[in-house]
C-alpha positions as CSV (number, residue, x, y, z in Angstrom):
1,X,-172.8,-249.3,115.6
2,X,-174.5,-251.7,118.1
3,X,-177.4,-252.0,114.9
4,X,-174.9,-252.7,112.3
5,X,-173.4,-255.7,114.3
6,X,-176.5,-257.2,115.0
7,X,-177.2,-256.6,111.9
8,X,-173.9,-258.5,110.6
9,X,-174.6,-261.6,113.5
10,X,-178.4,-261.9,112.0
11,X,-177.1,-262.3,108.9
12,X,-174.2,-265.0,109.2
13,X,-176.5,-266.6,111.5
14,X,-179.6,-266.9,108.3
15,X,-176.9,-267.8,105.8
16,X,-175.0,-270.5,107.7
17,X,-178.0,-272.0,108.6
18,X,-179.5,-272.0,105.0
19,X,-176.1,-273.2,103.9
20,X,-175.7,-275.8,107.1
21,X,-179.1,-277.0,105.9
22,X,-178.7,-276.9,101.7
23,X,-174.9,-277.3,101.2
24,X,-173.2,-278.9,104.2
25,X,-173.6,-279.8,108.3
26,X,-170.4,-278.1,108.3
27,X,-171.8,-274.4,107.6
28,X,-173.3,-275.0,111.3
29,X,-169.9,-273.9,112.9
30,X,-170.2,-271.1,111.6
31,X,-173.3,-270.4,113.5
32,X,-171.8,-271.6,116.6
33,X,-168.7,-269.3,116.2
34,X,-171.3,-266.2,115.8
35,X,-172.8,-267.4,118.8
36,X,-169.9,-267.6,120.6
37,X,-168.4,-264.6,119.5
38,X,-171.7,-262.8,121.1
39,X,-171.6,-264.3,124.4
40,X,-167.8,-263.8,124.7
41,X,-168.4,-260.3,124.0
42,X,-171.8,-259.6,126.3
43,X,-168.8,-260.7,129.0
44,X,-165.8,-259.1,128.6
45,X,-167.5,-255.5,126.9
46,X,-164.7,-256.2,123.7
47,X,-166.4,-257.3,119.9
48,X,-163.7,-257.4,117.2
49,X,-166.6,-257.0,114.8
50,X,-167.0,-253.3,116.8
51,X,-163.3,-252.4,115.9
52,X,-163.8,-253.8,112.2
53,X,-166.2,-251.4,111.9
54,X,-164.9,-248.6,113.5
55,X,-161.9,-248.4,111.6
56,X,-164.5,-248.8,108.5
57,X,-166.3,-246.0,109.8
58,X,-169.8,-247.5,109.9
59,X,-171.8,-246.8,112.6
60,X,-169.1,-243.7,113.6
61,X,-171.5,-241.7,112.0
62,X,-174.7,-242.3,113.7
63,X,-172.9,-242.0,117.1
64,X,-172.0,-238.6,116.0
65,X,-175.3,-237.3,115.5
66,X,-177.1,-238.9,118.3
67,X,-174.6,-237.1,120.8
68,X,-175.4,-234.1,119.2
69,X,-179.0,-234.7,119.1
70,X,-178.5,-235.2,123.0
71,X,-176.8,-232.1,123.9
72,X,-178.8,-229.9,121.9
């Protein structure tokens, strides 16, 4: 899970600042809302993009068979 959302931040990060730099300024917020969106969750332990996902079931997977990997 924790790979797929950096995974997801990396890449709105590269694209908004490809677009802020080839299209318009404007495509910057969007790399200041990732950003934001990161340190917001760091302090209150909540991502919305971690629910999103969830409820996708990407990354649910992975978790699955670590934990068994770890108890075995």
């Amino acid at each position: 899970m924790e790979r797929a959302i950096r995974m997801l931040a990396g890449t709105l990060v590269t694209v908004s600042v490809a677009l802020g730099y080839f299209v318009s300024p404007y495509w910057f917020l969007l790399t200041l809302f990732v950003g934001l969106n990161l340190f917001q969750s760091s302090l209150t332990s909540w991502c919305l993009a971690e629910q999103i996902f969830a409820k996708l079931g990407i990354g649910v997977e992975e978790s699955s068979q670590t934990e068994a990997k770890v108890k075995s």
